[in-house]
C-alpha positions in Angstrom: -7.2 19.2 59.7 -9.9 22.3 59.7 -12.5 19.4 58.8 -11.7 16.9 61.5 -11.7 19.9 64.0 -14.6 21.0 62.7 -16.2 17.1 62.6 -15.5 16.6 66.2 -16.8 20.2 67.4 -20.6 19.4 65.8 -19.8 15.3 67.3 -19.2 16.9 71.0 -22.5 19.1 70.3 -24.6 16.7 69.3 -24.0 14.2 72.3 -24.0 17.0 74.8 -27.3 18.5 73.0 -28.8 16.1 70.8 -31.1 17.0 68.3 -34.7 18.9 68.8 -37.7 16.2 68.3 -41.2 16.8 67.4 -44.2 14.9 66.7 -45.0 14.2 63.2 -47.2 16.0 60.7 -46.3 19.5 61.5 -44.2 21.9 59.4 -41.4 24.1 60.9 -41.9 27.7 62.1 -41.1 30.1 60.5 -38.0 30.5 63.0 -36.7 27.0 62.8 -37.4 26.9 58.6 -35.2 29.9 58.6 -32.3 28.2 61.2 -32.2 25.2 59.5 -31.7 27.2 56.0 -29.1 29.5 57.7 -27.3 26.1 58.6 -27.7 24.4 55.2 -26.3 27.8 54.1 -23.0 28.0 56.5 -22.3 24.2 56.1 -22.2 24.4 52.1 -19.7 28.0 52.3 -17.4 26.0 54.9 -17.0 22.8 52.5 -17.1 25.2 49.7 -13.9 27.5 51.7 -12.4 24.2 52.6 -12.2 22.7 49.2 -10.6 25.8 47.6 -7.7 25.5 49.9 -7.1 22.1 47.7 -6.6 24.6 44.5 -4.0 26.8 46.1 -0.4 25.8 47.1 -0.1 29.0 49.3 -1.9 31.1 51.7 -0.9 34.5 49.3 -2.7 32.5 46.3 -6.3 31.6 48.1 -6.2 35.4 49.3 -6.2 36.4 46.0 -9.0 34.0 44.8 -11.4 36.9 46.9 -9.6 39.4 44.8 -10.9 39.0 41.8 -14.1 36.7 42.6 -17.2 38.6 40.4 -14.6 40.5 39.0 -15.9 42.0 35.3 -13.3 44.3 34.7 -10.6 46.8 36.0 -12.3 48.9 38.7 -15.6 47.1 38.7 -16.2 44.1 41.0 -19.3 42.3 42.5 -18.6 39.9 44.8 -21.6 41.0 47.2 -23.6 40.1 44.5 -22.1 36.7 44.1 -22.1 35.4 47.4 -25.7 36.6 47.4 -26.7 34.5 45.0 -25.2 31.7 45.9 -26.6 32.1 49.3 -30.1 32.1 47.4 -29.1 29.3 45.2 -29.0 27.6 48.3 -31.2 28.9 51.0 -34.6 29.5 49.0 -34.7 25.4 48.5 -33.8 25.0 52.0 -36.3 27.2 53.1 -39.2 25.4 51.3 -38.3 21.9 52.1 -38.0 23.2 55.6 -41.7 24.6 55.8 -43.5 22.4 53.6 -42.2 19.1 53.2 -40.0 18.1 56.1 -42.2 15.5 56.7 -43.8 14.7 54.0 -44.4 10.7 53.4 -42.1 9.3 50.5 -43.9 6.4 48.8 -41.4 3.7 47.4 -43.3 3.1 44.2 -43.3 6.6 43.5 -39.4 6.9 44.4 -38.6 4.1 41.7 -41.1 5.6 39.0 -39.5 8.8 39.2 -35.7 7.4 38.9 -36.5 4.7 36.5 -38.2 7.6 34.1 -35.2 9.9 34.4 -32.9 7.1 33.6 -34.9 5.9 30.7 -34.9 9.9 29.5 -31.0 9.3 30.0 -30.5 6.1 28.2 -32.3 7.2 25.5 -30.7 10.6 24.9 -27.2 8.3 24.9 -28.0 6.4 22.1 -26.4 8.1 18.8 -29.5 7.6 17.0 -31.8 9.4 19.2 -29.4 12.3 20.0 -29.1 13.5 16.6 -32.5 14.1 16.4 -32.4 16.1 19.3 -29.6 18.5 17.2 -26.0 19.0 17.2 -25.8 20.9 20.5 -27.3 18.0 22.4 -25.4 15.8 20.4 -22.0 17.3 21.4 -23.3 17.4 24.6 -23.6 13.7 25.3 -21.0 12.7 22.9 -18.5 14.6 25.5 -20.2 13.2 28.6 -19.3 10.0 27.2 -15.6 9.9 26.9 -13.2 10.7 28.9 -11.4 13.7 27.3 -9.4 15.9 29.5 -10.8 19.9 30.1 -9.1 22.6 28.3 -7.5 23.2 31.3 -5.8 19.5 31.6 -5.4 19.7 27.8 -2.6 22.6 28.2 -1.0 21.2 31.2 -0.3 18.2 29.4 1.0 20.2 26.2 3.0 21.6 28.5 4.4 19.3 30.5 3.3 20.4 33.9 2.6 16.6 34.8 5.7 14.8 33.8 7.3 15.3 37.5 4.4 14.0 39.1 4.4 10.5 40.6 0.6 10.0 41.0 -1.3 12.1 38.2 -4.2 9.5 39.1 -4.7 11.9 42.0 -5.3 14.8 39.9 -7.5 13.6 37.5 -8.6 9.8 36.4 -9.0 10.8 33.0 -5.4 12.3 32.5 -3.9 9.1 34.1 -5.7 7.3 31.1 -4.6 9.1 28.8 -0.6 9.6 30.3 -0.5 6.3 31.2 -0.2 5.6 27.9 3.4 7.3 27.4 5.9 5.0 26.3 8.5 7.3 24.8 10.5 9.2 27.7 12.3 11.2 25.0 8.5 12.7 24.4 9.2 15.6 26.9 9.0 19.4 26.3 10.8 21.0 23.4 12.7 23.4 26.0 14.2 20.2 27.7 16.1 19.4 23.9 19.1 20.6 22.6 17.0 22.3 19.9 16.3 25.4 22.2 17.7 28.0 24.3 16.3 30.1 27.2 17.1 33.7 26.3 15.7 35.1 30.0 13.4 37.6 28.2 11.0 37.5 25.2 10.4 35.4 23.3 11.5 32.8 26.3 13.3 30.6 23.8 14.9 30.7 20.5 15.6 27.4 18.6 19.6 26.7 18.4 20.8 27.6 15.2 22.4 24.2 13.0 21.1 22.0 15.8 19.2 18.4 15.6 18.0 16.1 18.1 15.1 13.6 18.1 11.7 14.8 19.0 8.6 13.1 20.0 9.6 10.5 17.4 10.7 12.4 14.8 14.7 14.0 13.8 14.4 18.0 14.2 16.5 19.9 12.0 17.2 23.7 12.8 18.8 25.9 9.9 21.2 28.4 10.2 19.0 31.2 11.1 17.2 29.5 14.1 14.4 27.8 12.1 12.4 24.7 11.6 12.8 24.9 8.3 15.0 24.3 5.0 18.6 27.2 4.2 17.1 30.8 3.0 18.9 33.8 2.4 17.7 36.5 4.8 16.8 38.7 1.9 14.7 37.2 -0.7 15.8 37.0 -4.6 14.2 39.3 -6.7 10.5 37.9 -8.0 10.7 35.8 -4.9 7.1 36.4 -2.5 8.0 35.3 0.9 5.5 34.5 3.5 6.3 34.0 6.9 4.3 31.7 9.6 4.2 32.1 13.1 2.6 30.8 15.8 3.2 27.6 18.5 3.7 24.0 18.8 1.3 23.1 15.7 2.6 25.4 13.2 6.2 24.4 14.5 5.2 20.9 14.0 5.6 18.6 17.2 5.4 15.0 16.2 6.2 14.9 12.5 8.8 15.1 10.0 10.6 17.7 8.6 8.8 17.3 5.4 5.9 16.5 6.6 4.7 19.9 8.7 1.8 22.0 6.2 4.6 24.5 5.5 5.0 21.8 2.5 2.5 24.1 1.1 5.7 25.9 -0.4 6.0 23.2 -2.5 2.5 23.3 -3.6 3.1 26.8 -4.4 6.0 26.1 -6.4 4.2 23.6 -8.9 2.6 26.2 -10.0 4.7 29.2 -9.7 5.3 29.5 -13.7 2.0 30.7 -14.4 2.1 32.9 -11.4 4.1 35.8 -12.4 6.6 34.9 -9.6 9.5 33.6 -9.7 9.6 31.8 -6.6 7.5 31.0 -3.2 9.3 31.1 0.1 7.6 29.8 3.3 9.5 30.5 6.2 8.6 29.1 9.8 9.4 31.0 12.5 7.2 29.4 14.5 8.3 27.7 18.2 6.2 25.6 20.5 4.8 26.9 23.5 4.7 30.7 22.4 2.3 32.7 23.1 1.4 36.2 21.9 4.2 38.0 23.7 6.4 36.2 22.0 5.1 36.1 18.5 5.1 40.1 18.7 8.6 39.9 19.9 9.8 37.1 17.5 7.9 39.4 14.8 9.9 42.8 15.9 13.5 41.3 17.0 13.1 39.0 13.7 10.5 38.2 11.0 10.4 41.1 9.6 14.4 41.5 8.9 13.7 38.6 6.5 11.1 40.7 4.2 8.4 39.0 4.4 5.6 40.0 1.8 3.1 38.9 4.4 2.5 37.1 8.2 0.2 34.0 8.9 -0.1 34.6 12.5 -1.8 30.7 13.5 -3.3 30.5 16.4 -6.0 28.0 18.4 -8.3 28.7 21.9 -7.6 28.8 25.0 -5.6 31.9 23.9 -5.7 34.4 27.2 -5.1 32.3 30.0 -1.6 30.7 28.3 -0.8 34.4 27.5 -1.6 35.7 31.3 0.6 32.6 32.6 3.8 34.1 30.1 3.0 37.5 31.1 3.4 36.5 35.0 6.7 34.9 34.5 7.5 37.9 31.9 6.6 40.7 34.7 8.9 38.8 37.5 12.4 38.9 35.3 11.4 42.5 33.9 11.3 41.2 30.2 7.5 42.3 30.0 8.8 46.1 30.4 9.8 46.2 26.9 6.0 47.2 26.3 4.6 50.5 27.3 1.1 48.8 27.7 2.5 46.2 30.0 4.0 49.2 32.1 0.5 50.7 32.3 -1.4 47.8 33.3 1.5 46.7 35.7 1.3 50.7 37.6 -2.6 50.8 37.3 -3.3 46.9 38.7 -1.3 47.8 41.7 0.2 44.2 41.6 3.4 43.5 42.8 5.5 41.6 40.6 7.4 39.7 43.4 4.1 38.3 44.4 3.3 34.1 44.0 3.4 33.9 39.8 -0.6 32.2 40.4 -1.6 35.6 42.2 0.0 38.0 39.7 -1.9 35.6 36.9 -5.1 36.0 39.0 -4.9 39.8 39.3 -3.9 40.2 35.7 -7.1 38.0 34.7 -9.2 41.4 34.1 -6.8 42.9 31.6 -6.6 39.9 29.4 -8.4 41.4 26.9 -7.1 44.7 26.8 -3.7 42.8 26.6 -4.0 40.9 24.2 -5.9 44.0 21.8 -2.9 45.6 22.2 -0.3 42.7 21.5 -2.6 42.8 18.4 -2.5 46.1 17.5 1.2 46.2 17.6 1.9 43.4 15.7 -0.2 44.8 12.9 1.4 48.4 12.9 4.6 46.8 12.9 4.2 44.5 10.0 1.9 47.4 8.0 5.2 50.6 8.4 7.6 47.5 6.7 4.7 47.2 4.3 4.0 43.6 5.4 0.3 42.0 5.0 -0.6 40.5 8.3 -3.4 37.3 8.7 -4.7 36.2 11.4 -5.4 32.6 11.0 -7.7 30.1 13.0 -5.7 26.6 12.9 -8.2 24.1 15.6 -6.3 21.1 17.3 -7.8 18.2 16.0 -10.7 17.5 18.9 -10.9 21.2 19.7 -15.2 21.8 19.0 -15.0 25.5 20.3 -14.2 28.7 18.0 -11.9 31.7 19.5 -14.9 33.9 19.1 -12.9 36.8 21.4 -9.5 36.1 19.9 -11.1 36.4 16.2 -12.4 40.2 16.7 -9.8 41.1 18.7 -7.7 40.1 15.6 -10.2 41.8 13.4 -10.6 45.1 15.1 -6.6 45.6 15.6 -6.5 45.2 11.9 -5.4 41.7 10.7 -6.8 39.9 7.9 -8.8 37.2 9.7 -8.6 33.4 8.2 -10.6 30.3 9.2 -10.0 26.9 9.2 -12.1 25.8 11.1 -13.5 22.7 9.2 -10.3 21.7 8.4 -10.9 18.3 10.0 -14.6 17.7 9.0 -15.5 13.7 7.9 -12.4 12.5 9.7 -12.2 10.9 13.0 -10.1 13.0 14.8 -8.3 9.9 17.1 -6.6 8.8 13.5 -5.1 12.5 12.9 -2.6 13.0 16.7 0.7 12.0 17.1 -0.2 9.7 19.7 -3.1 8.8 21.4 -1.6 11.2 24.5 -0.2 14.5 22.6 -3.3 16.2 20.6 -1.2 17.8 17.8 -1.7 16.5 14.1 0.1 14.0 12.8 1.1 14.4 8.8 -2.7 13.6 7.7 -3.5 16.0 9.8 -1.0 18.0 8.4 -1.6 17.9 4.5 -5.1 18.0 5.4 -4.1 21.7 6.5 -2.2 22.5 3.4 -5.1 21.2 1.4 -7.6 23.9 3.3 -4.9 26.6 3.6 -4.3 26.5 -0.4 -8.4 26.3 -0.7 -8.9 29.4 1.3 -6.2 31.4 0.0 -7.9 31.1 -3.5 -10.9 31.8 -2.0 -9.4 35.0 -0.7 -7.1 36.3 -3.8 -9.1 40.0 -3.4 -7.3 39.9 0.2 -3.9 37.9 -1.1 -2.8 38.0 -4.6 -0.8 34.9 -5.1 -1.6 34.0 -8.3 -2.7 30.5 -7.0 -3.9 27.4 -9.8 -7.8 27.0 -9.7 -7.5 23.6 -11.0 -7.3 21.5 -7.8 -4.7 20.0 -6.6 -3.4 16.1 -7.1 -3.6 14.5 -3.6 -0.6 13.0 -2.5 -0.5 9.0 -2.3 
């Protein structure tokens, strides 16, 4: 509506005004170079205003987008600066073309030499074996220009189920439609929709329901007694008996495969060789539950993990890290359950946020402190786990087409104290597309899933100064 009010204003202008004419040949003063650069400039802020108002489903949520814009910490903001530069970005060309080369004579043969060498550039950079000569940035580069993957962004909407009530995703993105339109299953919803979990109105936000079953993407989901993913324990272990406990989300819990077939089989692993260990036993409990976050993997660890004696923590996690933990920590703040946590109190008071604000604005306002949140998520899991005399490891597990490392999230990790773990190869000399689910959930499948065992085992041995299990050097007999 603000467009076509706006469209019919300059319409009404032009046809009572028209347009100023000149002869040819001559460049613009100085005044009109800098009127027509002040309009290029105020034309490109109003489209620019206009289509934000398509990102924001109130008016409380595009207010705060001003909040926070050039925003590079608590207390220390720049949004002068910004629009400056943008208003540079912008003017400074418009300037130029305005003195110099308003009317400058456009030959055609020059027009079509100049496209036709860019596009050759462009064709040639395409092929594979030109790229990767150019090296494996450039490479990447193109290879994602090609296909049409969803963002990061997309990727955890879809994990998450945020499109599944929406009739038209086409109109939200082309490239999700592809990939959603491929759904066939309707039982291949979100894991808080089965009778495997229950809401708990606080943190963690769900537990899995003890002795339940249901399917699940595919696949039958048992829960043990004790609210697990996972085959009977006793809460305390048996004596010789080195218990490890996993946490962590949706790819440690194991969305899309069996039972047996989730890289927690690496208990079995263990076991072959547990004779010449000098333990009795291996345990592998997984306590992990998809869709958590760091909030709830330090509440999970407190309320629970470590009442079953754990002699260390695998704490699994992937990118994309701060902004799922911000969007908890919104809905966490606006039922009270965040409270729990001094640190949360602190940042709550010193934001000046108010928690019955629109859940995207308390997000956006929070977006400063993810760091300091989640370095203090860290820390406490670690003191925690280290007075119960638990080892704690912080453990990189990629989804299968993730290219990016957690760089933040990995010395964040470090600094608070964990142990920190990479497996970041894990997938290297397979194609990716053969190890999902499906072609529209990104999780592994149970190659992808031994395929993690096979690098967990390998960098556990690599690491017995850090974890003494005893592990076999010989290597292991793949599975057929």
């Amino acid at each position: 509506m603000i467009l076509a009010v706006l469209v019919t204003i300059s319409a009404h202008y032009e046809m009572r005004h028209g347009r100023t004419r000149r002869l040819r040949g001559g460049a613009l003063s100085w005044n009109g170079a800098l009127q027509t650069a002040g309009r290029t400039i105020g034309v490109f802020v109003v489209i620019s205003l206009l289509w934000s108002f398509w990102s924001a489903s109130s008016v409380p949520q595009w207010f705060s987008v001003f909040e926070t814009v050039g925003v590079e910490g608590p207390g220390k903001t720049t949004p002068a600066l910004v629009l400056l530069t943008v208003a540079a970005i912008i003017g400074i060309p418009a300037l130029a073309l305005a003195r110099g080369a308003a009317d400058r004579q456009y030959s055609f043969r020059r027009s079509v030499a100049s496209v036709g060498v860019c596009g050759l550039i462009a064709v040639c950079i395409s092929l594979p074996g030109f790229r990767d000569r150019l090296g494996e940035t450039v490479s990447t580069a193109m290879a994602d220009i090609r296909a049409p993957n969803l963002n990061s962004r997309d990727k955890e909407n879809l994990e998450r189920g945020y499109y599944e009530n929406l009739v038209n995703v086409s109109a939200f993105n082309p490239e999700l439609w592809i990939v959603y339109g491929q759904r066939r299953d309707e039982g291949w919803g979100n894991l808080h929709k089965t009778p495997l979990s229950e809401f708990t109105g606080a943190l963690p936000t769900i537990y899995l329901r003890p002795l339940s079953q249901a399917d699940y993407k595919g696949k039958r989901v048992h829960i043990n007694r004790w609210g697990m993913r996972d085959q009977d324990y006793e809460k305390i272990p048996a004596p010789g008996t080195l218990r490890i406990a996993t946490v962590g989300s949706s790819h440690v819990f194991g969305e899309g495969v069996a039972d047996e077939e989730i890289f927690e089989g690496l208990e079995r692993r263990l076991n072959e060789q547990a004779a010449d260990s000098g333990y009795r036993d291996y345990e592998v409990l997984n306590f992990a539950v998809g869709g958590y976050v760091p909030l709830d993997v330090l509440a999970i660890t407190e309320d629970r993990v470590l009442a079953f004696k754990p002699k260390y923590i695998f704490y699994f996690e992937h990118t994309a890290l701060i902004p799922r933990m911000l969007k908890r920590l919104a809905t966490a703040i606006q039922n009270g359950s965040a409270y729990r946590y001094d640190f949360v109190s602190d940042i709550v008071r010193e934001s000046g946020i108010d928690p019955s604000a629109d859940r995207e604005v308390l997000q956006r306002k929070l977006t400063p402190y993810g760091e300091r949140l989640l370095r203090a998520i860290y820390s406490r899991i670690v003191e925690a786990a280290k007075r119960e005399g638990v080892g704690v490891f912080w453990i990189y597990l990629p989804r299968p087409d993730e290219r990016t490392s957690p760089e933040l999230e990995r010395r964040l990790a470090a600094e608070a104290g964990f142990n920190v773990l990479d497996l970041s190869n894990v997938y290297d000399g397979h194609d990716w597309r053969t190890l999902l689910v499906a072609p529209w959930d990104d999780h592994p499948n149970a190659a992808g899933h031994r395929l993690i065992a096979d690098k967990l085992y390998e960098v556990l041995q690599q690491h017995r100064d850090l974890i003494p299990l005893n592990l076999a050097v010989a290597p292991h007999k793949e599975e057929q």
